[in-house]
C-alpha positions as CSV (number, residue, x, y, z in Angstrom):
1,X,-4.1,201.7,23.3
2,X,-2.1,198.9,21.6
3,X,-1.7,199.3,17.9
4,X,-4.3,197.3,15.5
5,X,-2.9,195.1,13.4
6,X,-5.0,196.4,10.5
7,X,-3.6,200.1,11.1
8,X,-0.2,201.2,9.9
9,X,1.8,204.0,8.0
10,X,0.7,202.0,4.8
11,X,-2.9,201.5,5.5
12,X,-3.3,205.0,6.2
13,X,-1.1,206.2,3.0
14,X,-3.4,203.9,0.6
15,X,-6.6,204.9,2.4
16,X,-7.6,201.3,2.6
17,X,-9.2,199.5,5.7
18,X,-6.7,196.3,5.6
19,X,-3.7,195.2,4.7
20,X,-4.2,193.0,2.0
21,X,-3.7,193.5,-1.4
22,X,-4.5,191.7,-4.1
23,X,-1.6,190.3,-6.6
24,X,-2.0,192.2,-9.9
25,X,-2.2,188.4,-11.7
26,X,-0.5,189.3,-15.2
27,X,-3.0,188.8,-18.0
28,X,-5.9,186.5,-15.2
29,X,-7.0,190.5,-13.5
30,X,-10.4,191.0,-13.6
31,X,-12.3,194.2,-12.9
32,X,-14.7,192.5,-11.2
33,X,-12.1,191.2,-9.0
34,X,-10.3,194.1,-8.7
35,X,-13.1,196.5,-7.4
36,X,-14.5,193.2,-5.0
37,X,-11.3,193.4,-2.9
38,X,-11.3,197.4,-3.2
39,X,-14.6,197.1,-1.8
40,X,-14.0,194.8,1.3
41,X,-11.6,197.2,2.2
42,X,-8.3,195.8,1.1
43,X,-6.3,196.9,-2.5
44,X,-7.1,195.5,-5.7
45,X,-4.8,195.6,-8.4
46,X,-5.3,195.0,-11.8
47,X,-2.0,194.4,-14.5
48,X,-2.1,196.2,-17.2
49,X,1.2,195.7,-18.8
50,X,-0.3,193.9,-21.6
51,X,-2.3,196.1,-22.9
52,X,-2.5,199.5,-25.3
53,X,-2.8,202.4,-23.6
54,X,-6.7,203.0,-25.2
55,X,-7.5,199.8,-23.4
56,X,-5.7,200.4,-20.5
57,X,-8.0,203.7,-20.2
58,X,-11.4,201.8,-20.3
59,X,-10.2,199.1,-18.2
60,X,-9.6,202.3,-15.7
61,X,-13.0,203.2,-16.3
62,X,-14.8,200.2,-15.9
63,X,-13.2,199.3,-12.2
64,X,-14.1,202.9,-11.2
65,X,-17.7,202.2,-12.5
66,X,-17.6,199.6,-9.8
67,X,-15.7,200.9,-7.2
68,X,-15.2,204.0,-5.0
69,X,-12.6,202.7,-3.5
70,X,-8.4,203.2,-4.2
71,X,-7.4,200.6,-6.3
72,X,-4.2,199.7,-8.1
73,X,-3.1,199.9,-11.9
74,X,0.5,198.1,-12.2
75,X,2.9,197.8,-15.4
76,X,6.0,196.4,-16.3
77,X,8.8,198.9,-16.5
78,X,11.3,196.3,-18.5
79,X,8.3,195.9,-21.4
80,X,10.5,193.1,-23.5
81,X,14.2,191.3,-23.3
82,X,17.3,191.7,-25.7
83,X,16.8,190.7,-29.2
84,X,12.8,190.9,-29.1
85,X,13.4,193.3,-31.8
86,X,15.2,191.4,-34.3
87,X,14.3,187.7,-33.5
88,X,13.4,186.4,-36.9
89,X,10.7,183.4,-38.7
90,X,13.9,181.1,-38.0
91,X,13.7,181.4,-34.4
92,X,9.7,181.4,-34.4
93,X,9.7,178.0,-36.3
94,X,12.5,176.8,-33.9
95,X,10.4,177.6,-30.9
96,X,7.5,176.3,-32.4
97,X,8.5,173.0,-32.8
98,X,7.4,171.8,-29.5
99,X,4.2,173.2,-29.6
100,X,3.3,171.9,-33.5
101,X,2.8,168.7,-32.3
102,X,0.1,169.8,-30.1
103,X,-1.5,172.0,-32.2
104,X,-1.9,169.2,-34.9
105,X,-3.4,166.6,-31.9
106,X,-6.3,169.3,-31.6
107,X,-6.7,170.2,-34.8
108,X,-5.8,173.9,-34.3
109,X,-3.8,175.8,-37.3
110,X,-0.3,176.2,-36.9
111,X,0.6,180.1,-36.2
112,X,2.1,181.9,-38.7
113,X,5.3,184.0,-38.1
114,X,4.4,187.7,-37.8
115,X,7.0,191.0,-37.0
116,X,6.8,192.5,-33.5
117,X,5.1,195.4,-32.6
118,X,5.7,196.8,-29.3
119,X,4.3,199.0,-26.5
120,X,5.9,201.5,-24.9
121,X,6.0,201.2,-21.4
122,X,5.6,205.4,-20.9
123,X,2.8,205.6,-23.0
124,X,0.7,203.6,-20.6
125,X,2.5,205.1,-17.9
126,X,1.1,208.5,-19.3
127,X,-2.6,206.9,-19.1
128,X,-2.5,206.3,-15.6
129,X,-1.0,209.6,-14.7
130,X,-4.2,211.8,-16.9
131,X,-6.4,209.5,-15.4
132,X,-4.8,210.2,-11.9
133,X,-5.0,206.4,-10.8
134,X,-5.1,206.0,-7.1
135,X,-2.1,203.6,-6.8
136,X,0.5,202.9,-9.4
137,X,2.4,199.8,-8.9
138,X,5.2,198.5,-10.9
139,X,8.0,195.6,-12.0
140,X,11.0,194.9,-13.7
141,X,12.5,198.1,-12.9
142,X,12.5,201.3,-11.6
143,X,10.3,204.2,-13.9
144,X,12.6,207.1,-14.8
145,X,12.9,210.1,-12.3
146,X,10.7,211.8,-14.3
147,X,8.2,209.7,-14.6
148,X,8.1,208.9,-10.7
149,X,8.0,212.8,-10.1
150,X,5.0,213.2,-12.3
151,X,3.2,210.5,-10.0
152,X,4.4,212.0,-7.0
153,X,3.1,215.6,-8.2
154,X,0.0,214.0,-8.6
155,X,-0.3,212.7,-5.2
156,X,-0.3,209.1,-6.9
157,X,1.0,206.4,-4.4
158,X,3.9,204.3,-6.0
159,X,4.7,200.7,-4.9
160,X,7.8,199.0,-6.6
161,X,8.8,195.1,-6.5
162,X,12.3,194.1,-5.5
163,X,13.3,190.5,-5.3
164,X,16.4,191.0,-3.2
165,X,17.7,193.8,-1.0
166,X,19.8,195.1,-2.9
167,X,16.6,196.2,-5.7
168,X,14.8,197.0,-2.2
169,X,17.4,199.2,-1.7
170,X,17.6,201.1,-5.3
171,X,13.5,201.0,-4.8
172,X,14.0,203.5,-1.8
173,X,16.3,205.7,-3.1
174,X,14.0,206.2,-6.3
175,X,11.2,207.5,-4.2
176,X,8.9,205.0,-3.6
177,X,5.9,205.1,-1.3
178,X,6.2,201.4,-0.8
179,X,8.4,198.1,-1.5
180,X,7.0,194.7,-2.4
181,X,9.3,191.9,-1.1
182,X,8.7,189.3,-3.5
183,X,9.9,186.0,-2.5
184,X,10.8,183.5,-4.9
185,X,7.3,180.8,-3.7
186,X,5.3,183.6,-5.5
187,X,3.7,182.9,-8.7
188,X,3.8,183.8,-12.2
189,X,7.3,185.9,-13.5
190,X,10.6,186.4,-11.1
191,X,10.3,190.6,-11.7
192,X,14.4,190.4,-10.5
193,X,16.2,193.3,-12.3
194,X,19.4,194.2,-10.9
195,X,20.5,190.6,-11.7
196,X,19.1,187.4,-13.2
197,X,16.2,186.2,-12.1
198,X,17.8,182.7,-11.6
199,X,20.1,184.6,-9.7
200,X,17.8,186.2,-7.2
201,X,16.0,183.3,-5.7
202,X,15.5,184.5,-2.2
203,X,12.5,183.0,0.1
204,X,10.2,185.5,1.6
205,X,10.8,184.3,4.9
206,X,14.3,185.1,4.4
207,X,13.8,188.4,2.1
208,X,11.5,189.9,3.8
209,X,13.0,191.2,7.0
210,X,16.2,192.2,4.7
211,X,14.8,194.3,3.4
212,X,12.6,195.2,5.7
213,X,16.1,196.4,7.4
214,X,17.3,198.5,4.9
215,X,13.9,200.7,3.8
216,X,12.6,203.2,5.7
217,X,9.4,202.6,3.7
218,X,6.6,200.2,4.2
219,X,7.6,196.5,2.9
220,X,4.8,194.5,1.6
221,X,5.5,190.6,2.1
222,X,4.5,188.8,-0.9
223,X,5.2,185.3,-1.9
224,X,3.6,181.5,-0.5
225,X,1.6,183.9,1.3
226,X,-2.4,182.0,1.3
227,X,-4.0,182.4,4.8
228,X,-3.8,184.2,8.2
229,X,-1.3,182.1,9.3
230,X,0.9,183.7,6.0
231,X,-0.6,186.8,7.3
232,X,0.6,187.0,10.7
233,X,4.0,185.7,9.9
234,X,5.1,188.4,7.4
235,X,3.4,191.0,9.7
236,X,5.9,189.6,12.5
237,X,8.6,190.0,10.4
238,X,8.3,193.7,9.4
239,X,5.9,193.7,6.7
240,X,3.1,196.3,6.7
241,X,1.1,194.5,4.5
242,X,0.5,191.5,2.5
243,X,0.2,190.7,-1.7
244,X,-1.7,188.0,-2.0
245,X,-1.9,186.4,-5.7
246,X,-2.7,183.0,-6.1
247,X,-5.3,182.3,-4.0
248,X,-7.8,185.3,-5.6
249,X,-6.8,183.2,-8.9
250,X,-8.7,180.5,-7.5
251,X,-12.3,182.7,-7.1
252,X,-14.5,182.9,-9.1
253,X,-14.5,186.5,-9.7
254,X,-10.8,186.3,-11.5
255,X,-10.2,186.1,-14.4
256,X,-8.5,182.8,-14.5
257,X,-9.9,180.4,-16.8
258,X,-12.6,177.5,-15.4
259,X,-9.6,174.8,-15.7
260,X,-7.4,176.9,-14.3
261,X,-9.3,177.5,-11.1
262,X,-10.0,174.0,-10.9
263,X,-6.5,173.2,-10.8
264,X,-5.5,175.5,-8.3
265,X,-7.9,173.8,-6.4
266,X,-6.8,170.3,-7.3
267,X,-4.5,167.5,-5.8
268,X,-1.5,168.6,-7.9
269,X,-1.4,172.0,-7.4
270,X,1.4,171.7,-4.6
271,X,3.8,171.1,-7.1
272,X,5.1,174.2,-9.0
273,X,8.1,174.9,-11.0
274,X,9.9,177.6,-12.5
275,X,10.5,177.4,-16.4
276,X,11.0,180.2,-19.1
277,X,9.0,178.6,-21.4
278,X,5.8,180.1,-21.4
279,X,7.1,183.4,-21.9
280,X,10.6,184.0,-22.2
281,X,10.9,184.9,-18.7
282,X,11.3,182.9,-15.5
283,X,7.7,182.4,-13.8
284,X,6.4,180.0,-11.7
285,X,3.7,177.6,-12.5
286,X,2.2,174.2,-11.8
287,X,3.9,171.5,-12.7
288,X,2.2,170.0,-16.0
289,X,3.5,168.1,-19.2
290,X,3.4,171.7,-21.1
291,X,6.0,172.7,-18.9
292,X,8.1,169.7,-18.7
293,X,8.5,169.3,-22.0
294,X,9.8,172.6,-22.3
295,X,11.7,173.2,-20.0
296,X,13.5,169.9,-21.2
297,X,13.6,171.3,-24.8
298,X,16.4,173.8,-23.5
299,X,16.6,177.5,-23.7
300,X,18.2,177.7,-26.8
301,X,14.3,177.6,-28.4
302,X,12.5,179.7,-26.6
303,X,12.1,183.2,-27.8
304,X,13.0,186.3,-26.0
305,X,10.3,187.9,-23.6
306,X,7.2,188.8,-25.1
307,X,7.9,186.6,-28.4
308,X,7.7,183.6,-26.3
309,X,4.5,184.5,-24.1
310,X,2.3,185.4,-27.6
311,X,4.1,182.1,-29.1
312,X,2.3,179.8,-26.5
313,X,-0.8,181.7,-26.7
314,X,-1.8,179.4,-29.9
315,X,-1.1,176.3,-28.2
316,X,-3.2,177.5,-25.0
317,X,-6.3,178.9,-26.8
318,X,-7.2,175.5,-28.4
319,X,-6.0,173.8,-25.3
320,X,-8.6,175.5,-23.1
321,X,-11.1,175.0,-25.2
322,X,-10.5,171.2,-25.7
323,X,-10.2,171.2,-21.8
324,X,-6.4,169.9,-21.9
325,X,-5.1,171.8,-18.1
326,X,-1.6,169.8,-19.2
327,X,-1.3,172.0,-22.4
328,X,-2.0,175.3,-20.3
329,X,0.5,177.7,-18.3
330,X,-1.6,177.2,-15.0
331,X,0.4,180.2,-13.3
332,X,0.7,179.3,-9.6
333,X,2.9,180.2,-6.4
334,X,4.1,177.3,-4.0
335,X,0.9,177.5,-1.7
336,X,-1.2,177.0,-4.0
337,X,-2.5,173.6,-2.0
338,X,-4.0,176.5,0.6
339,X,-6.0,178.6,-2.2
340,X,-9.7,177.4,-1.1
341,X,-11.4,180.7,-2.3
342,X,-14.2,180.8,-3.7
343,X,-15.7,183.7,-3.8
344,X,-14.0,187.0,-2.8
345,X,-16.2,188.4,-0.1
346,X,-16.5,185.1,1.7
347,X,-12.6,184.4,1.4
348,X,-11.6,188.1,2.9
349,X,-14.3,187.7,5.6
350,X,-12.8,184.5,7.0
351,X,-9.0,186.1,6.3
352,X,-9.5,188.5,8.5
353,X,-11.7,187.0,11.6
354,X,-8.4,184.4,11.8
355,X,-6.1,187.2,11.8
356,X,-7.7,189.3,14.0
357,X,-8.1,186.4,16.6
358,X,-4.4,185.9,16.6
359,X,-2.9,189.2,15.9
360,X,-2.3,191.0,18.6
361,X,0.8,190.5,20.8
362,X,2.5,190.0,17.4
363,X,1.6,192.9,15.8
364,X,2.5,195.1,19.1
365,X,6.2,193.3,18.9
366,X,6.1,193.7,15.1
367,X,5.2,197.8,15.5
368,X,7.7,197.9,18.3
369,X,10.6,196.3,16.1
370,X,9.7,199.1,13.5
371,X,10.1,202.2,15.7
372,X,13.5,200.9,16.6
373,X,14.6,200.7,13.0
374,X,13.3,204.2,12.1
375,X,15.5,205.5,15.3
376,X,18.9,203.8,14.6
């Protein structure tokens, strides 16, 4: 019998019914979204690398409260960049210069400067181990042994992120279960760690069956990748799965603001950029006058990584609510013209009816390709 293209070491490993999983979305996760796609069958994922571990905890709770099904909890290894620690008021008033303006036009305070105060990436990492999370997934990094030996003991399935082979590479040798090949089309933050991110701008058309030639592991293709034609192309090129992020921005079940949906759903949503200036690190976002004007202001104001990110947070807050989309980080990836969801179990419905229609001499070639790289 000819393989399925739903079936594969991966879907069997995660216990899931498809291979779809849903992009973890930085601070836009939802449980509601989370436990929807868990429930069709595929893998939600909910980023928690934002929060303490306390909250992390209920947010655990609450998805199981709606869900049976595996789901995953991902965090940032890397947690902040050099000098987070010691940036002073000097640098926040530099790098709020840009923003004042702004602020003043809609009548919102200006922010005043207060120390950092940091969490510690192994203390949440400790919360997902007691509450024996299905699926951890991670970026920015690679956990220490230790910690990865903890989730293995724990029969805990671990998916890293690598941006270029070489991270893919590292990824393997660490233990993984499974490797994300983000492409640079993705949205939201380049997770690159073995070099700069402006450094490790690799397509996923082009990094995805790199690395899918040096891991032994399952690849997951993520990156531009919005229907089943994105679908069927990474599963022809080795992947064993797909990470799909912006489009679930666009339902309504995420947790994505009202004027950020309806841009992802707007005329001007093709046209994305990369900028470090709504966090500190390089992410990928629509194209608005927010992140023009700074990316024009220069890198020598913007604050390190998460300074930056909780900077821009009092510009977007009375933004939103004054429903200026130009004054917002609209976090998108280059297909964002091809989000059309709506609603979550609708969307997946349709995903996979086009998939399955076209899937299977592809997926035989795909499963044939695979065998021959675990026998060389």
């Amino acid at each position: 019998m000819p393989a399925r293209w739903n079936e594969n070491r991966l879907t069997a490993k995660l216990g899931i019914d498809y291979p779809v999983i849903q992009g973890p979305l930085g601070g836009l996760s939802s449980q509601k979204l989370t436990a929807a796609v868990s429930n069709f069958g595929g893998l939600g994922s909910f980023a928690a690398h934002s929060l303490t571990p306390g909250a992390i905890k209920d947010v655990i709770a609450e998805i199981r409260s709606l869900t049976s099904k595996p789901f995953a909890m991902n965090l940032w290894v890397s947690m902040e960049d050099e000098g987070a620690r010691t940036s002073d008021e000097n640098a926040f008033n530099r790098s709020l210069a840009p923003l004042a303006v702004h602020l003043a036009a809609l009548g919102a305070p200006r922010p005043e400067y207060k120390p950092y105060s940091w969490i510690r990436f192994e203390d949440q990492a400790r919360v997902l181990l007691d509450e024996k999370v299905p699926v951890f997934s991670f970026i920015y990094g690679i956990p220490p042994q230790e910690i990865l030996a903890e989730f293995r003991a724990k029969h805990i399935v671990t998916i890293g992120t690598a941006t270029t082979p070489e991270e893919g590479a590292a990824l393997q040798e660490a233990g993984v279960d499974a490797v994300v090949a983000s492409g640079f089309e993705a949205g939201g933050h380049r997770s690159s760690f073995l070099r700069a991110a402006e450094d490790s701008l690799t397509g996923t058309l082009s990094l995805l069956p790199q690395i899918a030639d040096v891991v032994n592991v399952p690849v997951i293709a993520a990156g531009g990748i919005a229907d089943a034609r994105g679908v069927i192309a990474a599963l022809a090129l080795g992947a064993e799965a797909v990470q799909m992020g912006t489009v679930f921005l666009a339902c309504e079940e995420s947790g994505a603001s009202l004027l950020h949906r309806q841009a992802l759903r707007g005329k001007k949503a093709g046209h994305t950029a990369l900028t470090k200036g709504f966090t500190g690190r390089l992410a990928r976002a629509i194209h608005n006058r927010l992140l023009e004007e700074l990316n024009q202001e220069g890198a020598a104001a913007i604050l390190p990584y998460p300074l930056q990110r909780r900077l821009v947070r009092n510009l977007a807050i009375p933004a939103e609510a004054a429903g200026r989309s130009d004054l917002l980080p609209l976090w998108a990836g280059q297909s964002a013209n091809l989000s059309a969801c709506t609603d979550v179990l609708a969307f997946l419905t349709s995903l996979v009816e086009e998939i399955s229609e076209i899937a299977g001499p592809i997926t035989r070639w795909s499963a044939a390709r695979r065998e021959m790289q675990i026998l060389k």
